[in-house]
C-alpha positions in Angstrom: 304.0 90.1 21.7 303.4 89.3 25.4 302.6 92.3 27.4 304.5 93.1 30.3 303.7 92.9 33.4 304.8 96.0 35.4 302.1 98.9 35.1 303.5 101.7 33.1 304.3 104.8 34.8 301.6 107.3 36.4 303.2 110.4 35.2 301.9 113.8 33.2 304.9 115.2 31.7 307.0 114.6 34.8 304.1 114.7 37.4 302.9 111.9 39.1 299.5 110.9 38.6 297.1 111.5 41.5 297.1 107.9 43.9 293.6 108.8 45.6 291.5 106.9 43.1 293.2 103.7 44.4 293.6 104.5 48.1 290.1 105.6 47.7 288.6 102.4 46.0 290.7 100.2 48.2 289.4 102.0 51.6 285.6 100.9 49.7 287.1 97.5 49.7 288.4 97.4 53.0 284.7 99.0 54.3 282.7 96.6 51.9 284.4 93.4 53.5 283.8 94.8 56.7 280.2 94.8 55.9 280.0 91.4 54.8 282.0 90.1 58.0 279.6 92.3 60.3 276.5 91.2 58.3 277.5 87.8 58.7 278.2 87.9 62.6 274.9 89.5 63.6 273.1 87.1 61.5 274.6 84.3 63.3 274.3 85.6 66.5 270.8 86.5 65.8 270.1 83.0 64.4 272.0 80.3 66.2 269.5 77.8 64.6 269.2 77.7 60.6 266.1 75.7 58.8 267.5 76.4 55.1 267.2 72.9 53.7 270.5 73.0 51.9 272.4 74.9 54.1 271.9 72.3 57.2 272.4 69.7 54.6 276.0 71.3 54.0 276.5 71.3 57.4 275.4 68.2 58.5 277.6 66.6 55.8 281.3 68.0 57.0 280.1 67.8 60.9 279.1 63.7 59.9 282.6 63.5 58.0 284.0 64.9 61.1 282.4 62.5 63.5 284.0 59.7 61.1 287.4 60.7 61.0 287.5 61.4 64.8 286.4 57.6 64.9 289.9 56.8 62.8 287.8 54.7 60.1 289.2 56.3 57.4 287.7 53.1 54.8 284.5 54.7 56.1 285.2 58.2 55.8 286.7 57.2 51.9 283.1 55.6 51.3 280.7 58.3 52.9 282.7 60.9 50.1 282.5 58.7 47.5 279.6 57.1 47.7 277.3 59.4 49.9 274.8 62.1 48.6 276.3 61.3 45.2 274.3 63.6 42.9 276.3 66.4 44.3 280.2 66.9 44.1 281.9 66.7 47.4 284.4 70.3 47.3 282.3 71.8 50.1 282.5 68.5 52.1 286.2 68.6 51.8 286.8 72.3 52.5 284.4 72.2 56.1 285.7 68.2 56.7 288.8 70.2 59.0 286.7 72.8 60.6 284.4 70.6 61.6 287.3 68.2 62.7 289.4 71.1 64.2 286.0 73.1 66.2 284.1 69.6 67.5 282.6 72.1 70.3 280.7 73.9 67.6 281.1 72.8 64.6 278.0 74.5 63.0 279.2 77.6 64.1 282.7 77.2 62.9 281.7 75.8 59.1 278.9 79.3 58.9 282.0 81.4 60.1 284.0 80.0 57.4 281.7 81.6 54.8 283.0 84.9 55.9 286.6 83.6 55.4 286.4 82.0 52.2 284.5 85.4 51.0 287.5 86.9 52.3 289.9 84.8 50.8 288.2 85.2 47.6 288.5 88.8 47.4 291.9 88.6 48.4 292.8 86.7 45.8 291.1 88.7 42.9 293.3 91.5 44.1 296.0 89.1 43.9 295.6 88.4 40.4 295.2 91.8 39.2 297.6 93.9 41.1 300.4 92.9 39.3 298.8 93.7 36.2 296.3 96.6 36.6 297.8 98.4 39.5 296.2 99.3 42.9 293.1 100.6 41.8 292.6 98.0 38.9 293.0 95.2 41.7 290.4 97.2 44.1 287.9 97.9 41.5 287.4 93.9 40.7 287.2 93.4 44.7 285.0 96.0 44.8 282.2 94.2 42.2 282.5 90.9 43.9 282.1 92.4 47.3 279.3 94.6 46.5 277.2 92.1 44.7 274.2 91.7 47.2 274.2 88.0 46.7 277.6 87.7 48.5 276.1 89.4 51.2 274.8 86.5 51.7 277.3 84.0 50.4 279.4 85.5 53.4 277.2 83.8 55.9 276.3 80.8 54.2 278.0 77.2 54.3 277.3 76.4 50.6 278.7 75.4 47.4 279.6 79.1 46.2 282.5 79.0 48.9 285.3 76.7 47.3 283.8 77.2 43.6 284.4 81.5 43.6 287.8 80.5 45.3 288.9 78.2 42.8 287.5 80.9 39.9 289.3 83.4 41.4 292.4 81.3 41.7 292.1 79.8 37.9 291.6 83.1 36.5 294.7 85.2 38.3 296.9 82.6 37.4 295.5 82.5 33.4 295.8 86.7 33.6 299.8 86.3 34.1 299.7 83.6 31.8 298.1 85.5 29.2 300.6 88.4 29.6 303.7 86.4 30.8 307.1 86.2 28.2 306.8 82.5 28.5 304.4 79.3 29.8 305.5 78.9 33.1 305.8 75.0 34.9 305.4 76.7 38.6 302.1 78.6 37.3 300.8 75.8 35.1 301.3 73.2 37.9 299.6 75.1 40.6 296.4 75.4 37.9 295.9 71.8 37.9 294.7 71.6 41.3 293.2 74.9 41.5 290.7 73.6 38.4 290.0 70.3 40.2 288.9 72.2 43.7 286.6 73.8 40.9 285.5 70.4 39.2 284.6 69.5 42.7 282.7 72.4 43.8 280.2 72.3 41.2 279.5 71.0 37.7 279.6 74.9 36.1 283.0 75.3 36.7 284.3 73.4 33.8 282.4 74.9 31.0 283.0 78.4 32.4 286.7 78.9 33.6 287.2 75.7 31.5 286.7 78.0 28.4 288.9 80.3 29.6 291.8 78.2 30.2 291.3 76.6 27.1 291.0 80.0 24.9 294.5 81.1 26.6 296.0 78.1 25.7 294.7 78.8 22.2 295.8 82.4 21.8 299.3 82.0 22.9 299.8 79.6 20.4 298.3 81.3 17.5 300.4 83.8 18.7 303.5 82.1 18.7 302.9 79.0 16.9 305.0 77.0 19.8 303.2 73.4 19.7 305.2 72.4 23.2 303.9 75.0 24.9 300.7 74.5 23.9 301.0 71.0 25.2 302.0 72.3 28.0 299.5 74.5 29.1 296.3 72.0 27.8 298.7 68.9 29.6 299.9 69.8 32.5 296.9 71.4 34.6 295.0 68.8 32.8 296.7 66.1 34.6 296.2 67.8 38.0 292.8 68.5 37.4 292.5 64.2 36.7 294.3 63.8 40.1 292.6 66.0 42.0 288.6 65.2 40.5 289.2 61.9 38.7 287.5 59.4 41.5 284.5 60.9 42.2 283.6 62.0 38.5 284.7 58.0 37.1 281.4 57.2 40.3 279.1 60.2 40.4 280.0 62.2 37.1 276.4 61.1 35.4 274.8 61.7 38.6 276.0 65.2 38.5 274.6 66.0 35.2 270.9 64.3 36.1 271.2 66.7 39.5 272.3 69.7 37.3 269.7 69.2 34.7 266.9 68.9 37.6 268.1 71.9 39.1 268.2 73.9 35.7 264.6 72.4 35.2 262.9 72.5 38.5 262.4 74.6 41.5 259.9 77.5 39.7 258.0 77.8 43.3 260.9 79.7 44.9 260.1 82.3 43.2 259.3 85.0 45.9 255.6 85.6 46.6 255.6 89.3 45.7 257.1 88.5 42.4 254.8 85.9 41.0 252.5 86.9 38.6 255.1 89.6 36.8 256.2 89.3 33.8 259.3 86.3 33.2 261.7 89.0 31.4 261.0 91.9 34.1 261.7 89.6 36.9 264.9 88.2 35.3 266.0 91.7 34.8 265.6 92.9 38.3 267.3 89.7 39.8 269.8 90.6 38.1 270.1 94.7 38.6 269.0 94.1 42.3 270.2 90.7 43.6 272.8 90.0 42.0 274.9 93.6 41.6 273.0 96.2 43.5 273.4 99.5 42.6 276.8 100.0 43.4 277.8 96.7 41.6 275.6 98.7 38.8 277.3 101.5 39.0 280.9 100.2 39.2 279.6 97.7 36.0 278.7 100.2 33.7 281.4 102.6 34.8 283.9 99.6 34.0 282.4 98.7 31.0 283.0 102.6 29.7 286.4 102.7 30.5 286.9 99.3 28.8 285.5 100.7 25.7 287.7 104.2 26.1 290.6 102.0 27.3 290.7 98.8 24.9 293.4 99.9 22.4 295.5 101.1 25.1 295.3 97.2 26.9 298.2 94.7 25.6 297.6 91.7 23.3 297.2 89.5 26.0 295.2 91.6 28.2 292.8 92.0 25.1 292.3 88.3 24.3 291.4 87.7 28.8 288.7 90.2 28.5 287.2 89.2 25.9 287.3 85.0 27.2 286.6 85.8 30.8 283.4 88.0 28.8 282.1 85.0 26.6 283.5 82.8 30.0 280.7 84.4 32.1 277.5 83.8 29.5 277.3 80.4 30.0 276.3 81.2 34.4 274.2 83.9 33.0 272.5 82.5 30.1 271.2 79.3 32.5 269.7 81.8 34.9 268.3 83.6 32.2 266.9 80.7 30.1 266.0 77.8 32.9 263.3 77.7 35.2 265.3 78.6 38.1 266.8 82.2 39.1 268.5 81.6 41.5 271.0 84.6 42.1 274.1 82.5 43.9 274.8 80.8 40.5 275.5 83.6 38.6 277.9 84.4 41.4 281.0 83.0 39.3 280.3 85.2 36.3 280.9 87.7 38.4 284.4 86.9 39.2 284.6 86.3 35.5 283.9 90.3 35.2 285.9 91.3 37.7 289.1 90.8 36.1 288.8 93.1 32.9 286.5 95.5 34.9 289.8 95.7 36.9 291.7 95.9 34.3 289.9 98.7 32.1 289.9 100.5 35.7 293.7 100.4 36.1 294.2 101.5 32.1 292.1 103.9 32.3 293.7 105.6 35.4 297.3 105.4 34.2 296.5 106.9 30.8 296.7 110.7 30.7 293.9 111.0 27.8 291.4 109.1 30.4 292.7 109.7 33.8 289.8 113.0 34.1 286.9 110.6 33.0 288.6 107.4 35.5 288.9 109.8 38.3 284.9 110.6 38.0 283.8 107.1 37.6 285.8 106.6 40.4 283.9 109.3 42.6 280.5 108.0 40.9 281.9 104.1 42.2 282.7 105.7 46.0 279.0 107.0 46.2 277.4 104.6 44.9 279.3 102.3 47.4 279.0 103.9 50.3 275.4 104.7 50.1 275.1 100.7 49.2 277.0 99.8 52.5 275.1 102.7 55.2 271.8 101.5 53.7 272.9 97.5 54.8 274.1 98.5 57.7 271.0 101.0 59.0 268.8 98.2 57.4 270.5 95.7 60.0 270.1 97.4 63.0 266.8 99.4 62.3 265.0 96.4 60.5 263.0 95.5 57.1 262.1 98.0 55.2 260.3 97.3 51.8 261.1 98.4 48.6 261.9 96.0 45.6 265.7 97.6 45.4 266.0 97.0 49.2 265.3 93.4 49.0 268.7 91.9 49.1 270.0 94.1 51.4 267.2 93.4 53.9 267.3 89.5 53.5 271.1 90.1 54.0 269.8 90.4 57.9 266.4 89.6 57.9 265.3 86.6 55.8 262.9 84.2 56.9 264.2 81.6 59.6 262.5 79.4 61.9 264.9 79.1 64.2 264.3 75.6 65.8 266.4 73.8 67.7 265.5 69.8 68.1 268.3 69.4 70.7 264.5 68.0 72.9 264.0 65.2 70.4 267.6 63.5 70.8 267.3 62.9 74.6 264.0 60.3 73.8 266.6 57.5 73.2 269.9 56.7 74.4 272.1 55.7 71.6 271.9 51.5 70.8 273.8 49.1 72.7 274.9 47.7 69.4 276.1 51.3 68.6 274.5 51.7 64.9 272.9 54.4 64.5 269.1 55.4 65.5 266.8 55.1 63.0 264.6 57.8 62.9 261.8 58.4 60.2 259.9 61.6 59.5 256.3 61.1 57.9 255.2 64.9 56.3 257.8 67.4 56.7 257.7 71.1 56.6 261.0 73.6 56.4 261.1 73.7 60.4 261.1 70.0 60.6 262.8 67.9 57.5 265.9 65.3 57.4 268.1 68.3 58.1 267.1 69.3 60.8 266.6 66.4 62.8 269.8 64.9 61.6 271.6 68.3 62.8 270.2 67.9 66.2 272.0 64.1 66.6 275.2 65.7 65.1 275.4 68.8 67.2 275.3 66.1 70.0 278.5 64.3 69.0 276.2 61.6 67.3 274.9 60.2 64.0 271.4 59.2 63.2 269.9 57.3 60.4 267.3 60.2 59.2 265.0 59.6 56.3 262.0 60.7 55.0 259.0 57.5 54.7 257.2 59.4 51.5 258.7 61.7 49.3 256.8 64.9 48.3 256.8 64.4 45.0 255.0 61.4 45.5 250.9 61.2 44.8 249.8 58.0 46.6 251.1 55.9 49.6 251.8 52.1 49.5 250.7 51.5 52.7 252.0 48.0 52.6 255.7 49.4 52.0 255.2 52.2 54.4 254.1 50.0 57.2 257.0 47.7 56.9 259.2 50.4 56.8 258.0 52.1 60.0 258.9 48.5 61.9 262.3 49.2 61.1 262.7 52.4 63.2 263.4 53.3 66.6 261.7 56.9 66.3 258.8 58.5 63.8 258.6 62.2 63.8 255.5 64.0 62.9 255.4 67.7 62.3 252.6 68.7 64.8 251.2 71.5 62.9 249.8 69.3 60.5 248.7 67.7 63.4 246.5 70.1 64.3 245.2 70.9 60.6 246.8 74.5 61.1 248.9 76.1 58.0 252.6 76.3 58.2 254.0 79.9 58.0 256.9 78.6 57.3 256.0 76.6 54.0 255.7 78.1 50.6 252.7 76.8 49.6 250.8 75.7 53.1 250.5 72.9 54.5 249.0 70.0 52.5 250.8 70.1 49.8 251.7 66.3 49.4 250.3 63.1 50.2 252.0 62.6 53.4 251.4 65.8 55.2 247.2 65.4 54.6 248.0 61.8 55.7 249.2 61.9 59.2 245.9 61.0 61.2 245.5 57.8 58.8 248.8 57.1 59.8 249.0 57.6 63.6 245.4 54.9 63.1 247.5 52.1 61.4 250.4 52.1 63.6 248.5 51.9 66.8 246.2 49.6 65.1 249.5 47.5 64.8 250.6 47.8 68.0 253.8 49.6 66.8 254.4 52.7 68.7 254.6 53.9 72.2 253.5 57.9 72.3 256.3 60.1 73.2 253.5 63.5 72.9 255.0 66.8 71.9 258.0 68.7 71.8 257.9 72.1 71.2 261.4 72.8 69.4 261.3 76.6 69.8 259.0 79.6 70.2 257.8 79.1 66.7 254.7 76.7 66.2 256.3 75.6 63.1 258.7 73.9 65.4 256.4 71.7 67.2 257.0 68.0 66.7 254.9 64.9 68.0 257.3 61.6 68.6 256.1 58.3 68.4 258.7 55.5 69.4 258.6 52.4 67.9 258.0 49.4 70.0 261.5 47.3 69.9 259.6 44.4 72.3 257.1 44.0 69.3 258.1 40.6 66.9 257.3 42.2 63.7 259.4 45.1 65.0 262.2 42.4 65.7 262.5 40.9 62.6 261.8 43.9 60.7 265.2 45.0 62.1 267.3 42.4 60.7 266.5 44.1 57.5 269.2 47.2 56.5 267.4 50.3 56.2 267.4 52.5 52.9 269.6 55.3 52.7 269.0 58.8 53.9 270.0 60.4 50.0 269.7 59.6 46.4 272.5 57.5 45.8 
């Protein structure tokens, strides 16, 4: 039997139940998105400037699909999404392509301000999803664990992939929750999926095998429930078709490319591991990424309140209720298990197993409250939750204004305001040349590369100015040796070489993780510098300081256009800036 979707009556023998459990929890909320939105604002004020390689990347991407659709090519702007930076799919690009567009003034700040939106939106829609179903406090409590999670902290002031992939989770799983409980399949509900799972398909490659499950499970129930083969069809067709509509193109190009990027990423990237933390055991550090980073302890303590009550609560949930939890609970291992098992933990991608949680944490909240047997025991896990809470929130917010303090708990909450950021801007570096008469874009090359000066940030400087530059890096770090031959004739294509100055100098890099050195190119630079003067290929431009830091220093070398080998060299198209 389908359960119904009105929340039964908060009444003890004619008295109504207290309501301060849910005005209480929803105040939290209220006070927890505040924090996030305030967190997020002084960050950016505080750091105008961002050298987070994949952040800028994001925002280079939507501010360059800006500048193309303000030109009116749309052919282009089809190609750049398509066939651009392929190896990742384009959601985010699609989501900041109108900010960008709508805020040309300041883009960057527009697309970092949209983090705190979509975190917003997020959140609004998990209480969306559940209010119907589990009541007011139900719906705050699942607000409540995505909000508090310490890595949303910083989700809510970062332009990345998390942004339109928790949305569309959120989205997919509020509309399978009323299907799961609903009389019938609905056409409206099932037709508004569709989409909803191909923003998700284009977010990021998890989505698929974790709300994917989900959908599929629900489908599965209802018809082992009610043994109606059209309605199955119905809901495994219909959102099936919009998710084709929606994602179809750019998985039919890219969808192998995503898998090789998702399998590098599960694979690779062991040296982000902070520096305090190497050398601990692998099971101890997993567990307190996960305890610390990716719940904090008032995500701890609303998780293993929740999961109390679920266990007091479960007989007293409906059918379809039942059969939710327990797919939006296998749903969320998949996220979990790949940070667990790979050689990467990073804490944003176990982000969507949180929403996956939220729902029947929700829902074992709102059961629990409404039932008279468990309403005592709800109520005090609902004072535990407040405390917890609040002490989470006053700790950010004293740790924003009074600065770092150490402490492996504190961690999150402190790189929530102060994480490392060398702050440079390269605005200097895009007044060397005027843009070409033939209007193509500058070529600029970068030759060793640090996190201050990379791709990114160079290419951000051009875009801030209302311009595109053709940015790319002449050896790639994983690289062991230079073909000097292939290098050289590479450099005669360019207008502009950027070298990072510290290297220069033979000083470390504080902003590098290890120092400098640690590839070809960077101990390479002198030999370089030698072989294009040798060749009569560059006209000194000196240095450019970029910023207070000395991780921002730059040296410019411009490339002699009146040269003949520079001349020819040019008829030749440059490579691109990405892995295709």
């Amino acid at each position: 039997m389908p359960d119904s979707l009105a929340p039964q009556t908060n009444t003890i023998q004619g008295m109504e139940l207290p309501r301060w459990p849910g005005r209480l929890l929803s105040l939290l909320a209220v006070a927890a998105l505040a924090t996030l939105a305030g967190l997020a604002w002084l960050w950016i004020s505080r750091n105008p400037m961002l050298s987070t390689w994949d952040e800028v990347m994001h925002l280079n991407l939507s501010m360059a699909d800006a500048l193309v659709l303000r030109s009116g090519d749309l052919a282009a702007l089809r190609d750049d999404l398509l066939l651009q930076d392929r190896w990742l799919p384009p959601g985010l690009r699609l989501l900041g392509l109108p900010i960008a567009a709508l805020f040309q003034g300041d883009a960057q700040t527009a697309l970092r301000l949209l983090a705190s939106a979509m975190t917003a939106a997020t959140a609004f829609v998990i209480w969306l999803g559940l209010r119907p179903v589990a009541g007011l406090a139900g719906a705050a409590a699942g607000v409540l664990l995505y909000l508090l999670a310490p890595l949303n902290m910083l989700g809510a002031q970062s332009f990345m992939t998390e942004l339109p992939l928790h949305f569309a989770a959120a989205s997919a799983l509020a509309l399978l929750l009323r299907e799961a409980v609903a009389p019938r399949a609905s056409i409206w509900r099932l037709g508004l999926l569709g989409p909803v799972l191909g923003l998700g398909a284009l977010a990021k490659l998890t989505f698929l095998p974790t709300i994917g499950l989900a959908w599929v499970g629900i489908a599965a129930w209802r018809w082992w429930q009610e043994r109606d083969t059209a309605a199955l069809r119905l809901r495994l067709l219909l959102p099936a078709v919009g998710l084709a509509l929606v994602a179809w193109p750019f998985y039919l190009l890219n969808g192998g490319r995503y898998v090789g990027y998702a399998r590098q990423t599960a694979e690779g990237y062991a040296f982000f591991v902070p520096p305090e933390d190497i050398g601990q055991p692998f099971g101890l550090r997993v567990a307190y990424s996960l305890i610390w980073d990716v719940l904090g302890f008032g995500g701890l303590a609303l998780l293993a309140s929740g999961l109390v009550l679920l266990l007091l609560a479960w007989r007293r949930l409906g059918q379809g209720q039942r059969s939710f939890t327990l797919l939006s609970a296998v749903a969320a291992l998949p996220a979990i298990g790949a940070f667990v098992l790979s050689n990467n933990q990073t804490e944003r991608y176990v982000g969507i197993s949180l929403i996956l949680l939220a729902y029947p944490l929700g829902l074992a909240m709102g059961t629990a409250l409404r039932d008279p047997r468990m309403a005592r025991v709800a109520r005090g896990a609902t004072l535990v939750i407040a405390l917890a809470g609040l002490a989470q929130l006053g700790t950010a917010w004293a740790i924003a204004f009074a600065g770092p303090v150490p402490g492996r708990p504190l961690r999150p909450l402190v790189e929530a305001s102060w994480r490392d950021n060398t702050a440079c801007d390269l605005a200097a570096v895009t007044g060397l040349m005027p843009q070409r008469p033939d209007g193509e874009r500058l070529r600029i090359g970068l030759f060793g590369l640090t996190t201050a000066i990379n791709p990114n940030t160079v290419n951000n400087a051009y875009l801030r100015q209302g311009r595109r530059a053709h940015v790319i890096e002449l050896v790639n770090d994983s690289e062991t040796s230079i073909n000097w031959d292939k290098l050289m004739a590479e450099s005669a294509q360019l207008d502009l070489v950027i070298l990072p100055e510290i290297f220069w100098r033979g000083e470390a890099d504080p902003a590098k993780t290890p120092v400098g050195g640690r590839h070809v190119a960077d101990r390479s630079i002198p030999d370089y510098r030698a072989r294009l003067e040798a060749a009569n290929l560059i006209e000194d431009r000196g240095a450019i300081a970029n910023g207070p830091a000395p991780a921002c220093a730059a040296h410019a070398l411009q490339i002699r256009q009146d040269n003949p080998a520079v001349q020819a060299a040019r008829a030749r198209p440059l490579r691109p800036e990405a892995r295709d």
